[in-house]
CHARMM-style PDB file with segment names, atoms N, HN, CA, C and O in Angstrom:
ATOM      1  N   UNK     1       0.820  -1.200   0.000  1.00  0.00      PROA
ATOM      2  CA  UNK     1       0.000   0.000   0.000  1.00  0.00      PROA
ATOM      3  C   UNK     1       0.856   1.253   0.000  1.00  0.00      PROA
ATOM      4  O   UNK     1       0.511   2.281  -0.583  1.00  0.00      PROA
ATOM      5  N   UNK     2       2.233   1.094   0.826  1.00  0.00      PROA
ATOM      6  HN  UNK     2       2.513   0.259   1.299  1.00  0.00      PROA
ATOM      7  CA  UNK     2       2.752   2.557   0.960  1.00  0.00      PROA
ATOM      8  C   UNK     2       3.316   2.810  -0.325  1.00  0.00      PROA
ATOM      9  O   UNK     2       3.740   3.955  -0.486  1.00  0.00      PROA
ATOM     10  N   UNK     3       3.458   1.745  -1.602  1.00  0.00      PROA
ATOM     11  HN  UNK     3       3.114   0.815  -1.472  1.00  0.00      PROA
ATOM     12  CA  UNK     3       3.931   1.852  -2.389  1.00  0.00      PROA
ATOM     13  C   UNK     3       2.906   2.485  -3.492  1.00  0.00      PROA
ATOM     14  O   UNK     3       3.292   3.181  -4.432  1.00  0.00      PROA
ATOM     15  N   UNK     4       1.820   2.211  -3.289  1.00  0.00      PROA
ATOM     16  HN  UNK     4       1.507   1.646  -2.526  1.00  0.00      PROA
ATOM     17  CA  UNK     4       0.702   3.123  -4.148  1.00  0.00      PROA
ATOM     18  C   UNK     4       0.777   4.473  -3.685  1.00  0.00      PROA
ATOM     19  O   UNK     4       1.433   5.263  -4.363  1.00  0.00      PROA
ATOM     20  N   UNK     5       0.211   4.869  -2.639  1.00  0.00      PROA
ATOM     21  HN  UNK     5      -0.322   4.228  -2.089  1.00  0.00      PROA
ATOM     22  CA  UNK     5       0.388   5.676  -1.793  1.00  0.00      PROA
ATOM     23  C   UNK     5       1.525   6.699  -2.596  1.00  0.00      PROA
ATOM     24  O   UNK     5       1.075   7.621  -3.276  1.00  0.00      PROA
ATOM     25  N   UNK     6       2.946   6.510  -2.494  1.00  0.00      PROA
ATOM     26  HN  UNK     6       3.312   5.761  -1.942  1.00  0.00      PROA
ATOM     27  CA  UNK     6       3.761   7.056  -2.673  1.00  0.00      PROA
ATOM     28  C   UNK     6       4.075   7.366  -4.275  1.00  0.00      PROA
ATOM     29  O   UNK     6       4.897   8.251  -4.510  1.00  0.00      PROA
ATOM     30  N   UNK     7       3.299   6.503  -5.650  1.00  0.00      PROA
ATOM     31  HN  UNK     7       2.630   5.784  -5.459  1.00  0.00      PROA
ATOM     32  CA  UNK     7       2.788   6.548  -6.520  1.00  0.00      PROA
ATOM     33  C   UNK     7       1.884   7.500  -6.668  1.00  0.00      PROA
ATOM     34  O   UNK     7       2.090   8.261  -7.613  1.00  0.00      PROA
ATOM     35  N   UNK     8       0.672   7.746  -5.833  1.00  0.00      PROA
ATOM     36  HN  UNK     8       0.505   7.128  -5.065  1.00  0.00      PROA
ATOM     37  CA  UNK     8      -0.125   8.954  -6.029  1.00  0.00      PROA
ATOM     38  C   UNK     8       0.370  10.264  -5.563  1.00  0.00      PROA
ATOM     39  O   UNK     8       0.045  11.254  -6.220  1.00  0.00      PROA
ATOM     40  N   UNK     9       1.146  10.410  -4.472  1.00  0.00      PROA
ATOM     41  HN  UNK     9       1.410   9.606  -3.938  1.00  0.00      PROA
ATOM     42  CA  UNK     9       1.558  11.869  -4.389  1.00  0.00      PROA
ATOM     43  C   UNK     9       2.703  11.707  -5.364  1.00  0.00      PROA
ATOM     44  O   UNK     9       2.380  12.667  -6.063  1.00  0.00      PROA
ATOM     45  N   UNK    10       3.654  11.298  -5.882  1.00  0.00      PROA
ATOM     46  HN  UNK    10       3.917  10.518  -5.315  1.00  0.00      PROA
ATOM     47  CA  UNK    10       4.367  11.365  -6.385  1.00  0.00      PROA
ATOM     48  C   UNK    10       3.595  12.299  -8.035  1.00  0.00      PROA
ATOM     49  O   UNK    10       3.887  13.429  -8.427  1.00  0.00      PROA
ATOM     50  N   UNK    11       2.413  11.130  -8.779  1.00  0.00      PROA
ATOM     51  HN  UNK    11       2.176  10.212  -8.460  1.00  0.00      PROA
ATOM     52  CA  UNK    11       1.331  11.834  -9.970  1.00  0.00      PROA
ATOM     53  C   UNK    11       0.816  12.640  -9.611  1.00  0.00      PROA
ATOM     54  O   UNK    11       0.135  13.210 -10.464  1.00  0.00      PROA
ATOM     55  N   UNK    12       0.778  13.199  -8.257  1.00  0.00      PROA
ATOM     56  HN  UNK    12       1.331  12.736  -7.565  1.00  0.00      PROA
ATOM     57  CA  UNK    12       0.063  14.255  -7.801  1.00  0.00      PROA
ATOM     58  C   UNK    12       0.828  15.185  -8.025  1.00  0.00      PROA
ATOM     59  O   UNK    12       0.504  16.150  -8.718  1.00  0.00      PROA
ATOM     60  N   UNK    13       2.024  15.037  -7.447  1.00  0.00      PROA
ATOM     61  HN  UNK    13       2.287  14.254  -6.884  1.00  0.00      PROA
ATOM     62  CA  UNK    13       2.914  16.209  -7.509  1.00  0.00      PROA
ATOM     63  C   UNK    13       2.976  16.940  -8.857  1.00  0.00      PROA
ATOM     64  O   UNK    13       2.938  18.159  -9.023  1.00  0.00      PROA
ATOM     65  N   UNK    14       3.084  15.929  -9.844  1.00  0.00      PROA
ATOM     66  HN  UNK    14       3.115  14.938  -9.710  1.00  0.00      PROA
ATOM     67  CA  UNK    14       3.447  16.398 -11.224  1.00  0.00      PROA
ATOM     68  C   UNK    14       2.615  16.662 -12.103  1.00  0.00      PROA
ATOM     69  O   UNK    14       2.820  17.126 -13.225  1.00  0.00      PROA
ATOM     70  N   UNK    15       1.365  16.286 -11.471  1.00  0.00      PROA
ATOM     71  HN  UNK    15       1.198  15.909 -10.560  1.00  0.00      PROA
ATOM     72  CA  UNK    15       0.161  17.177 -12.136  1.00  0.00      PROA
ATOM     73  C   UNK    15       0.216  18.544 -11.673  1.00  0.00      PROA
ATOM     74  O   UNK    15      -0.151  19.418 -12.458  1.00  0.00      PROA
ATOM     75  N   UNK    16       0.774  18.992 -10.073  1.00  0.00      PROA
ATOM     76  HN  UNK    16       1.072  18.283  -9.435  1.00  0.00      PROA
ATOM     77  CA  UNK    16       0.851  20.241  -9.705  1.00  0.00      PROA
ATOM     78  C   UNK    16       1.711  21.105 -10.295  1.00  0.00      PROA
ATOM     79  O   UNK    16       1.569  22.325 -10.386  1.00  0.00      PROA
ATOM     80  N   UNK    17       2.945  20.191 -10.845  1.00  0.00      PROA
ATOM     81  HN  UNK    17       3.061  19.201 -10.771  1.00  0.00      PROA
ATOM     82  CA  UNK    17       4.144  21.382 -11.612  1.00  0.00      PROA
ATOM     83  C   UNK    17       3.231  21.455 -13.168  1.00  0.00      PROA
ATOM     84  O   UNK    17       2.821  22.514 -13.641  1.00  0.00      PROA
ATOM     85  N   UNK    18       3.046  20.189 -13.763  1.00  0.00      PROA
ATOM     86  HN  UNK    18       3.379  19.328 -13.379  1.00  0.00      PROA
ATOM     87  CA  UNK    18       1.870  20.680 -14.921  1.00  0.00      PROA
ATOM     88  C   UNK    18       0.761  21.584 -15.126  1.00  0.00      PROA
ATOM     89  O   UNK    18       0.203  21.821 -16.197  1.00  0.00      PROA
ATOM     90  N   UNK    19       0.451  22.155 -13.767  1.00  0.00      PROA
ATOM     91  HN  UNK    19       0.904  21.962 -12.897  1.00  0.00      PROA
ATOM     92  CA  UNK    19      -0.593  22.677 -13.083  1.00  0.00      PROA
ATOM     93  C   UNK    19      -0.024  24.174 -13.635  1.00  0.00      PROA
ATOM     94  O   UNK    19      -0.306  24.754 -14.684  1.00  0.00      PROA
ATOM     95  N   UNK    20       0.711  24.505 -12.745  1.00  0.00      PROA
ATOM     96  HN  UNK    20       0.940  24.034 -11.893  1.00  0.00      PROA
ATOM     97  CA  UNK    20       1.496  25.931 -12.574  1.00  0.00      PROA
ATOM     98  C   UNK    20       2.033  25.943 -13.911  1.00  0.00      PROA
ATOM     99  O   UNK    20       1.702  27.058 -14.315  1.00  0.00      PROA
ATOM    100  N   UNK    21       2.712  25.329 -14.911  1.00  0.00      PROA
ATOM    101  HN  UNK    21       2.981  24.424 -14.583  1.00  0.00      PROA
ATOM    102  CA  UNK    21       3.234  25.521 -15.746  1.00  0.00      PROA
ATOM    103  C   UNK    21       2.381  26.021 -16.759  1.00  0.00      PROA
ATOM    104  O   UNK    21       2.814  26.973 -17.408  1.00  0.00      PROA
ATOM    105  N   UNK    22       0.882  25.427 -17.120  1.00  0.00      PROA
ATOM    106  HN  UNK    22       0.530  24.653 -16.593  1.00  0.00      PROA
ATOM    107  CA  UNK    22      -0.415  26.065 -17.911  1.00  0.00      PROA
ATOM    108  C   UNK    22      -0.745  26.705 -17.210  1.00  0.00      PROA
ATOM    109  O   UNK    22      -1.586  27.317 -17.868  1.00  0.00      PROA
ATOM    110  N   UNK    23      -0.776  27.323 -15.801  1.00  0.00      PROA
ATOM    111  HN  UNK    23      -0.093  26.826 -15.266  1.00  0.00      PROA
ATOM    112  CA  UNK    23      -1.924  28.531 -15.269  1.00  0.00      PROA
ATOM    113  C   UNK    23      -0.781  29.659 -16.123  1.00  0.00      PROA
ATOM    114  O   UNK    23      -1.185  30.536 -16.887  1.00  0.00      PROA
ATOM    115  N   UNK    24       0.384  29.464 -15.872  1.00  0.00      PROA
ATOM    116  HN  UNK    24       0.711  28.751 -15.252  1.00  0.00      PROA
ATOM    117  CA  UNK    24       1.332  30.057 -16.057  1.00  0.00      PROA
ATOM    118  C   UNK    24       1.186  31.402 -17.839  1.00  0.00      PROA
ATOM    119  O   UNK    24       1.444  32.576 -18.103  1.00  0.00      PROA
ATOM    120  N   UNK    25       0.560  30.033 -18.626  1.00  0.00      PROA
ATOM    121  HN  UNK    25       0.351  29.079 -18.411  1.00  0.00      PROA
ATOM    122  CA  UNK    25       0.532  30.335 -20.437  1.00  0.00      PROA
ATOM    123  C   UNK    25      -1.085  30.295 -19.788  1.00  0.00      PROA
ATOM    124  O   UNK    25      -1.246  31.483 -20.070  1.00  0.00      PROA
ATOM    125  N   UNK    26      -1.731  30.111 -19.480  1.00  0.00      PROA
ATOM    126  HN  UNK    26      -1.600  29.146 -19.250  1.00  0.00      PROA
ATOM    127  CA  UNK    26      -3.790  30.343 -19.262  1.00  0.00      PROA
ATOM    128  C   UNK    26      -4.206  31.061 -18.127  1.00  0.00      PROA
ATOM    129  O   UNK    26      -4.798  30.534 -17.185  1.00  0.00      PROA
ATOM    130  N   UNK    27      -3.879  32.383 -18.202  1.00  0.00      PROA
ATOM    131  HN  UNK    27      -3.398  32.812 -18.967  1.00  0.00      PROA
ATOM    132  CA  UNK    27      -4.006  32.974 -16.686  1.00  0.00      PROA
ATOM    133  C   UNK    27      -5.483  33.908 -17.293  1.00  0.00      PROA
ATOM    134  O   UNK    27      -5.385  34.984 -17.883  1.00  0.00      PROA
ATOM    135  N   UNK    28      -6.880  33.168 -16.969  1.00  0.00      PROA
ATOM    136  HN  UNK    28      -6.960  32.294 -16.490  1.00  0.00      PROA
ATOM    137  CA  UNK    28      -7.663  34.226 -17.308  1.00  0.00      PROA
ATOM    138  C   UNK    28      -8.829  33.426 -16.006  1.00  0.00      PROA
ATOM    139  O   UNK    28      -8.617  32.475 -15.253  1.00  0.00      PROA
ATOM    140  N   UNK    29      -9.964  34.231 -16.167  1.00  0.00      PROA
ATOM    141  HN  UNK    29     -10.136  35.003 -16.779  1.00  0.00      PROA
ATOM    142  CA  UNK    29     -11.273  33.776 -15.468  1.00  0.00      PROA
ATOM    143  C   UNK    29     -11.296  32.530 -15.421  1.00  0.00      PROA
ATOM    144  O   UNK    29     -11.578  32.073 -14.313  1.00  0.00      PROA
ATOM    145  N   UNK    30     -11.002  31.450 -16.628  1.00  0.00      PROA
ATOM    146  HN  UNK    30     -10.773  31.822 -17.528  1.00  0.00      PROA
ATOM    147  CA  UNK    30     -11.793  30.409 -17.076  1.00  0.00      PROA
ATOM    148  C   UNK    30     -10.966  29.234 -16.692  1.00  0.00      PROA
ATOM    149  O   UNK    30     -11.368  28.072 -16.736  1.00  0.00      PROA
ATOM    150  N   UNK    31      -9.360  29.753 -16.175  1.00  0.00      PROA
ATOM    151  HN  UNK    31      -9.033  30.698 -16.139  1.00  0.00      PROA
ATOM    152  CA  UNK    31      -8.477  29.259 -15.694  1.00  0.00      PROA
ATOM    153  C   UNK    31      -8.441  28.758 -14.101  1.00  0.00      PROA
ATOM    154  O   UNK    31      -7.924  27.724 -13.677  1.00  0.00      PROA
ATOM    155  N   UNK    32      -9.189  29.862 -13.290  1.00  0.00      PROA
ATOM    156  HN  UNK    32      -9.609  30.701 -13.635  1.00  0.00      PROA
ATOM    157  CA  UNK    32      -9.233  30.489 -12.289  1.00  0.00      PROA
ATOM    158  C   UNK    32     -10.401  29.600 -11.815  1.00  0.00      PROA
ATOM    159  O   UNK    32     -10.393  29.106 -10.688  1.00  0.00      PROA
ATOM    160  N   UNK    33     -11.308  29.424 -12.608  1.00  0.00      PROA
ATOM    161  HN  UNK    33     -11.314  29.826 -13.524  1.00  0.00      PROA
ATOM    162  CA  UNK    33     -12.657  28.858 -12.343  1.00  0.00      PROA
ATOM    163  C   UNK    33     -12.300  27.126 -12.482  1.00  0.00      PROA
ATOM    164  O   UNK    33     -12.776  26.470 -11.555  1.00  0.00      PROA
ATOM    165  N   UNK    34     -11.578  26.386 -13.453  1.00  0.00      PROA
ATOM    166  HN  UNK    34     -11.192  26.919 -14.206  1.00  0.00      PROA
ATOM    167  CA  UNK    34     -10.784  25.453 -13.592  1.00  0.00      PROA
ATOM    168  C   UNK    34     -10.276  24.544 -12.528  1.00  0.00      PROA
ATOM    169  O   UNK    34     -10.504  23.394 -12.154  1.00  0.00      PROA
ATOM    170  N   UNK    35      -9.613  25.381 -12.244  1.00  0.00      PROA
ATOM    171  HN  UNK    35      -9.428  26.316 -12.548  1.00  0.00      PROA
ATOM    172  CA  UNK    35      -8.691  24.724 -10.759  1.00  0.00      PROA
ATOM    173  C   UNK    35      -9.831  25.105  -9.978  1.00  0.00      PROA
ATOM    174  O   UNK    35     -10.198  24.042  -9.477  1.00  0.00      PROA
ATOM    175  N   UNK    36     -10.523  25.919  -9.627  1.00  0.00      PROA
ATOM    176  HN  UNK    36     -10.225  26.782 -10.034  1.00  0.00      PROA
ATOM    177  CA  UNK    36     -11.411  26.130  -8.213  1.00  0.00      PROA
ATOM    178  C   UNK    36     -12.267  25.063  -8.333  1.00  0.00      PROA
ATOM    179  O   UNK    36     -12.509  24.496  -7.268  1.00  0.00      PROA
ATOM    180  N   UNK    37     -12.993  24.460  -9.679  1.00  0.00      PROA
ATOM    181  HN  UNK    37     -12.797  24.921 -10.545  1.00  0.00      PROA
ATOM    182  CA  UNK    37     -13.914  23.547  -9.269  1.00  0.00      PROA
ATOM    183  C   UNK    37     -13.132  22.202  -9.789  1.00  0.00      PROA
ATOM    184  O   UNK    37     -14.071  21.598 -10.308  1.00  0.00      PROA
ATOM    185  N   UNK    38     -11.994  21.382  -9.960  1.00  0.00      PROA
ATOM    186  HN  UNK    38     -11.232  21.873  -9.538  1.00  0.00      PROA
ATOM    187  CA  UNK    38     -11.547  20.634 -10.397  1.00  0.00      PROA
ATOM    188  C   UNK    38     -10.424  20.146  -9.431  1.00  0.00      PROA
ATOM    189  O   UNK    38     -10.565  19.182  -8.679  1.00  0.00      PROA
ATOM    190  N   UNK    39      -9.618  20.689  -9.499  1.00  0.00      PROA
ATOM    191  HN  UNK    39      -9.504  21.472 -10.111  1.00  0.00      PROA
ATOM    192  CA  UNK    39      -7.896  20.567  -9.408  1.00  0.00      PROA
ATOM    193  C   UNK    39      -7.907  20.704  -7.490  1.00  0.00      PROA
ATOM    194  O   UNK    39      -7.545  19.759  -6.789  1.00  0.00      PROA
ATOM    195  N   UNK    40      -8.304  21.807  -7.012  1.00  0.00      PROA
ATOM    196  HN  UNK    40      -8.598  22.575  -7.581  1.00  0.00      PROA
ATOM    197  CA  UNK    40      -8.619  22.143  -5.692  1.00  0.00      PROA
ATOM    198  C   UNK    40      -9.180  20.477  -5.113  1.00  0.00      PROA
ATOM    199  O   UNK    40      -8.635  19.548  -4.516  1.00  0.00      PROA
ATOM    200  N   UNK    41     -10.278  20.688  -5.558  1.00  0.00      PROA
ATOM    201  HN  UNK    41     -10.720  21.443  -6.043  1.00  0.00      PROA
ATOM    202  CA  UNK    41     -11.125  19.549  -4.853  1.00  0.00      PROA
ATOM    203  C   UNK    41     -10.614  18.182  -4.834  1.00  0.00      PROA
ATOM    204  O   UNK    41     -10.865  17.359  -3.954  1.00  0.00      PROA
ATOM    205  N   UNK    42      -9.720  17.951  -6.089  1.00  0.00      PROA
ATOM    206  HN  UNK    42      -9.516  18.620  -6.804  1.00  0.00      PROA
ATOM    207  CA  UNK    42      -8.705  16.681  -6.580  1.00  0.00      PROA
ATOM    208  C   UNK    42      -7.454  16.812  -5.772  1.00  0.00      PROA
ATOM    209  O   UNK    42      -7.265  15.715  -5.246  1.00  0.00      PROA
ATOM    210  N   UNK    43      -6.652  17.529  -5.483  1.00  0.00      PROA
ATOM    211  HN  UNK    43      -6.805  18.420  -5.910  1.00  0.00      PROA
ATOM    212  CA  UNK    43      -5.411  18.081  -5.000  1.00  0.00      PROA
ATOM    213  C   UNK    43      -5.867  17.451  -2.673  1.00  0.00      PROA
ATOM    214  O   UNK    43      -5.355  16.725  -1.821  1.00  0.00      PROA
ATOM    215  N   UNK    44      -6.736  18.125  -2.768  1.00  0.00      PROA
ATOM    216  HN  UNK    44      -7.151  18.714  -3.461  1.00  0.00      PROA
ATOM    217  CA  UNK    44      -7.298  17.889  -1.109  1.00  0.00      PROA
ATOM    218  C   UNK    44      -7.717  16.362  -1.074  1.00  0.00      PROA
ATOM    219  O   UNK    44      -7.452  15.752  -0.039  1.00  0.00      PROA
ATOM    220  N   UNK    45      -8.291  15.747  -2.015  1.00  0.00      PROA
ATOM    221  HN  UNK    45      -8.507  16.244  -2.856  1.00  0.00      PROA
ATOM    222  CA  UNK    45      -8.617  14.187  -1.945  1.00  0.00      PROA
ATOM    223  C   UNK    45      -7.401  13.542  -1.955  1.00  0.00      PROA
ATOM    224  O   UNK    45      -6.986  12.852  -1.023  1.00  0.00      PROA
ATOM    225  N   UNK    46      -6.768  13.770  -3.081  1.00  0.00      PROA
ATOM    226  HN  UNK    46      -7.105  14.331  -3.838  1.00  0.00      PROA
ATOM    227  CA  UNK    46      -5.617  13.183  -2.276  1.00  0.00      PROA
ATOM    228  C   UNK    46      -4.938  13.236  -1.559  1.00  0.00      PROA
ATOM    229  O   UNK    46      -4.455  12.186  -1.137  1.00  0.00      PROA
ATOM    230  N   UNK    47      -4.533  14.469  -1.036  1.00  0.00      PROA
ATOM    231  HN  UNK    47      -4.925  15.322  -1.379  1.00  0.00      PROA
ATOM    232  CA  UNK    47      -3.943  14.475   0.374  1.00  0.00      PROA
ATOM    233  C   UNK    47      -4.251  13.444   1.378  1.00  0.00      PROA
ATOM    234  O   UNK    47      -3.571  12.608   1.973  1.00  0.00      PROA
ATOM    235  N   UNK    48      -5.887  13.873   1.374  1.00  0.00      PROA
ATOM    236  HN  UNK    48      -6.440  14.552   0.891  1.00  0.00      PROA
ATOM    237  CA  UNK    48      -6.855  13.049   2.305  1.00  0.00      PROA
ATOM    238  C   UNK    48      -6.789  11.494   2.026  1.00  0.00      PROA
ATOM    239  O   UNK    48      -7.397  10.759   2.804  1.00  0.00      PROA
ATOM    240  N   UNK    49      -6.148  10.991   1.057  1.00  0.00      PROA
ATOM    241  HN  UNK    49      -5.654  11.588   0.425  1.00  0.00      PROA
ATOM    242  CA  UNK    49      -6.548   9.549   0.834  1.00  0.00      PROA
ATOM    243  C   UNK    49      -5.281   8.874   1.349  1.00  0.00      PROA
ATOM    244  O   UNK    49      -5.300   7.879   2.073  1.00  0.00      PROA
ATOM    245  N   UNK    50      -3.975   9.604   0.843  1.00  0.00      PROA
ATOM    246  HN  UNK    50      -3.960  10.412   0.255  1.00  0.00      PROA
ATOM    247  CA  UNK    50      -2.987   9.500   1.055  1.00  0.00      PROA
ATOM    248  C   UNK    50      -2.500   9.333   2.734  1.00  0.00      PROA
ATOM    249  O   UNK    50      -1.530   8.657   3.076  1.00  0.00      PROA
ATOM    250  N   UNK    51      -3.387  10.094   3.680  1.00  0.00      PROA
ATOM    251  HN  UNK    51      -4.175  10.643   3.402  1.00  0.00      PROA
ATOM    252  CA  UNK    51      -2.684   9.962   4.767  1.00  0.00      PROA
ATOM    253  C   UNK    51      -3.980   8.613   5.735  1.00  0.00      PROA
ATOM    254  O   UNK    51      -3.938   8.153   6.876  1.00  0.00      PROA
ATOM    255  N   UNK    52      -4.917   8.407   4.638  1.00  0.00      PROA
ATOM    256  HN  UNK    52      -4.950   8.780   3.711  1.00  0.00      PROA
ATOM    257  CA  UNK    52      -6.492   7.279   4.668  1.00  0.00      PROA
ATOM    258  C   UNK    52      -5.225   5.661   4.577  1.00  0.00      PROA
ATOM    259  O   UNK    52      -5.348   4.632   5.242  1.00  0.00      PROA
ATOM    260  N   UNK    53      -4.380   5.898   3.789  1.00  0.00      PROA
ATOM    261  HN  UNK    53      -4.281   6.734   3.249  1.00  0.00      PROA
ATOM    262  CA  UNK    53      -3.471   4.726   3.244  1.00  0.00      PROA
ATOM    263  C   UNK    53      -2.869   4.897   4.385  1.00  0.00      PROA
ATOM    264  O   UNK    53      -3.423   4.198   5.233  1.00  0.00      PROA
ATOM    265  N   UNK    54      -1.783   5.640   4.916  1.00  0.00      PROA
ATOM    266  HN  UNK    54      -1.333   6.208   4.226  1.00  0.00      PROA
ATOM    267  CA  UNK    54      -1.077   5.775   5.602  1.00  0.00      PROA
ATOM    268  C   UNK    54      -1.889   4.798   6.913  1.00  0.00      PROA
ATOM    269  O   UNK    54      -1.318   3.769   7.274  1.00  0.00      PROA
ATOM    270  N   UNK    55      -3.400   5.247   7.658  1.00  0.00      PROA
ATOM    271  HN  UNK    55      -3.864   6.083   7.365  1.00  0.00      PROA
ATOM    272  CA  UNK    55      -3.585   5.096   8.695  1.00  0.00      PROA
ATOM    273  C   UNK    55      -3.847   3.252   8.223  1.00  0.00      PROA
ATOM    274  O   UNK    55      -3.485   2.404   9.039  1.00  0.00      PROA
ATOM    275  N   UNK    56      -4.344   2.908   7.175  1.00  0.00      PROA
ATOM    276  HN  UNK    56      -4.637   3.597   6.513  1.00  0.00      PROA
ATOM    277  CA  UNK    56      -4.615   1.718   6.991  1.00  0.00      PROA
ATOM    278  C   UNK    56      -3.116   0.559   7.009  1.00  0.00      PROA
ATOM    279  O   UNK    56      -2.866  -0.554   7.472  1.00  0.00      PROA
ATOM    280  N   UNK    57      -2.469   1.502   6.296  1.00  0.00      PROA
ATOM    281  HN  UNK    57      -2.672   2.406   5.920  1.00  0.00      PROA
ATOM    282  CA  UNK    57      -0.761   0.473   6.357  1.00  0.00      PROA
ATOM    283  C   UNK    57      -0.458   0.056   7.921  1.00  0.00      PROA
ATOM    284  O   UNK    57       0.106  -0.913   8.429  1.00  0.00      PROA
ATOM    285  N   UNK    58      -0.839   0.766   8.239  1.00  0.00      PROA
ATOM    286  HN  UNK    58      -1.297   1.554   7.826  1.00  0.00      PROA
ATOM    287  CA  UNK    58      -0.626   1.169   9.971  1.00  0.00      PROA
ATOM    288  C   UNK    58      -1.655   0.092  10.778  1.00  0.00      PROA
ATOM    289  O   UNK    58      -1.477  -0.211  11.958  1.00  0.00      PROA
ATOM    290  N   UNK    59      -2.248  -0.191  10.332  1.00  0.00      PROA
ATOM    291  HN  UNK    59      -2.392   0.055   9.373  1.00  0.00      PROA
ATOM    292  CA  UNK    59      -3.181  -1.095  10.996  1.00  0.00      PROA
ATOM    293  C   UNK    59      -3.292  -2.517  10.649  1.00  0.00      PROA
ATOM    294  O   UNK    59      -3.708  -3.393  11.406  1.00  0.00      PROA
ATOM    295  N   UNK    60      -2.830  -2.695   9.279  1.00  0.00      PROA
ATOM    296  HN  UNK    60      -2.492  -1.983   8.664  1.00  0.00      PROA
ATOM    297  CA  UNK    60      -2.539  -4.078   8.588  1.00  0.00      PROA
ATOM    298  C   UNK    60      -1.505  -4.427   9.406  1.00  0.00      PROA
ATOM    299  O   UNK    60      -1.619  -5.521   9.959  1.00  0.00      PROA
ATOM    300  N   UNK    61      -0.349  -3.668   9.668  1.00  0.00      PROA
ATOM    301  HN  UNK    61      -0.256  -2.779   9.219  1.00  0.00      PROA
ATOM    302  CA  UNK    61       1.002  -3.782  10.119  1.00  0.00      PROA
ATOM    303  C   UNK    61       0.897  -4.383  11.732  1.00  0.00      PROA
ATOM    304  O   UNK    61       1.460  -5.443  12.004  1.00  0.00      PROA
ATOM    305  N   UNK    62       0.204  -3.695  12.674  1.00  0.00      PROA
ATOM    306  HN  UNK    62      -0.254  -2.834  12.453  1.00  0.00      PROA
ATOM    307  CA  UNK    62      -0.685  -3.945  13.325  1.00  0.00      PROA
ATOM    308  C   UNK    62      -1.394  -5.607  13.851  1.00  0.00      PROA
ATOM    309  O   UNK    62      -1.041  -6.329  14.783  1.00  0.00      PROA
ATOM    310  N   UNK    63      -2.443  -5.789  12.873  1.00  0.00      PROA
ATOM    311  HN  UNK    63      -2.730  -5.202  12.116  1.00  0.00      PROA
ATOM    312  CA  UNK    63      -2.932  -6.815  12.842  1.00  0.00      PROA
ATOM    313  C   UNK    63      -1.684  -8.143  12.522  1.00  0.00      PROA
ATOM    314  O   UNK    63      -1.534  -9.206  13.125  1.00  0.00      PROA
ATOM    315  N   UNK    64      -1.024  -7.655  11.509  1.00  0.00      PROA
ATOM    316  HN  UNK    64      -1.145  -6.792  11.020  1.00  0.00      PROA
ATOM    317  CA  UNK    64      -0.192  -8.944  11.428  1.00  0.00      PROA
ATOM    318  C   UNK    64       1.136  -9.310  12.458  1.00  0.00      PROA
ATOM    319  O   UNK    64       1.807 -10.319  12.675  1.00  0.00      PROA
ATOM    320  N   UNK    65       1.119  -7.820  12.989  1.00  0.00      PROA
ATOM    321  HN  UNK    65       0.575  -7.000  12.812  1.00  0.00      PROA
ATOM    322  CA  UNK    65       2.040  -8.389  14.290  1.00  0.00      PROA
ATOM    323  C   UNK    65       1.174  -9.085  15.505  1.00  0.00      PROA
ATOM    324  O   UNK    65       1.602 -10.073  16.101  1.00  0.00      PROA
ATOM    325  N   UNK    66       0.325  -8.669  15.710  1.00  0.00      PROA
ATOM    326  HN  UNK    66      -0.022  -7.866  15.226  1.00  0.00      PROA
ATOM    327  CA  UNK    66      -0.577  -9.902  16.714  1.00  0.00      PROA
ATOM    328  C   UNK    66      -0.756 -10.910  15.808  1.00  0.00      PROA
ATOM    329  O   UNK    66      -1.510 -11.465  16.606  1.00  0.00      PROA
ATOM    330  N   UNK    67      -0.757 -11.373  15.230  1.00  0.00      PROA
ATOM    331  HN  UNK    67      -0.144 -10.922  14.581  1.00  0.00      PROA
ATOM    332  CA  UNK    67      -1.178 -12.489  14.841  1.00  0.00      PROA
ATOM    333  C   UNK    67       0.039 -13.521  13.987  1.00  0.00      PROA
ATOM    334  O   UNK    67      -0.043 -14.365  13.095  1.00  0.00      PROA
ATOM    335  N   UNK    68       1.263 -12.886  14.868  1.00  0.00      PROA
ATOM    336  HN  UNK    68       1.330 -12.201  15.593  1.00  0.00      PROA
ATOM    337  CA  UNK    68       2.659 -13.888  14.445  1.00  0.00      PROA
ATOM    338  C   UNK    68       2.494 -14.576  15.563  1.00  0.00      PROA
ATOM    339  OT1 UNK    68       3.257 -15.503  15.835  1.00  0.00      PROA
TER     340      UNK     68
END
């Protein structure tokens, strides 16, 4: 899991430099409106899922040490 995990922020990240690099050449309203209803809401899910993995690795890890 930490290996997905570290797979998605990793595509995350580089959607964010892809991110900045077109707001960069598309800086208008429609840009602005873009990321506010898209990218924002995508950018926070994963955060959120990412540290969702984290608590789950953590608990598999967990379970399989009681049960050596």
């Amino acid at each position: 899991m930490n290996a997905s995990a570290a797979r998605l922020e990793a595509l995350t990240r580089e959607l964010r430099l892809q991110w900045q690099y077109t707001r960069d050449q598309w800086a208008d309203a429609k840009s602005a409106e873009f990321e506010q209803r898209f990218l924002q809401e995508l950018f926070a899910t994963v955060d959120k899922t990412v540290a969702v993995i984290d608590e789950i690795e953590k608990v598999v890890a967990k379970i399989r040490k009681e049960c050596e």
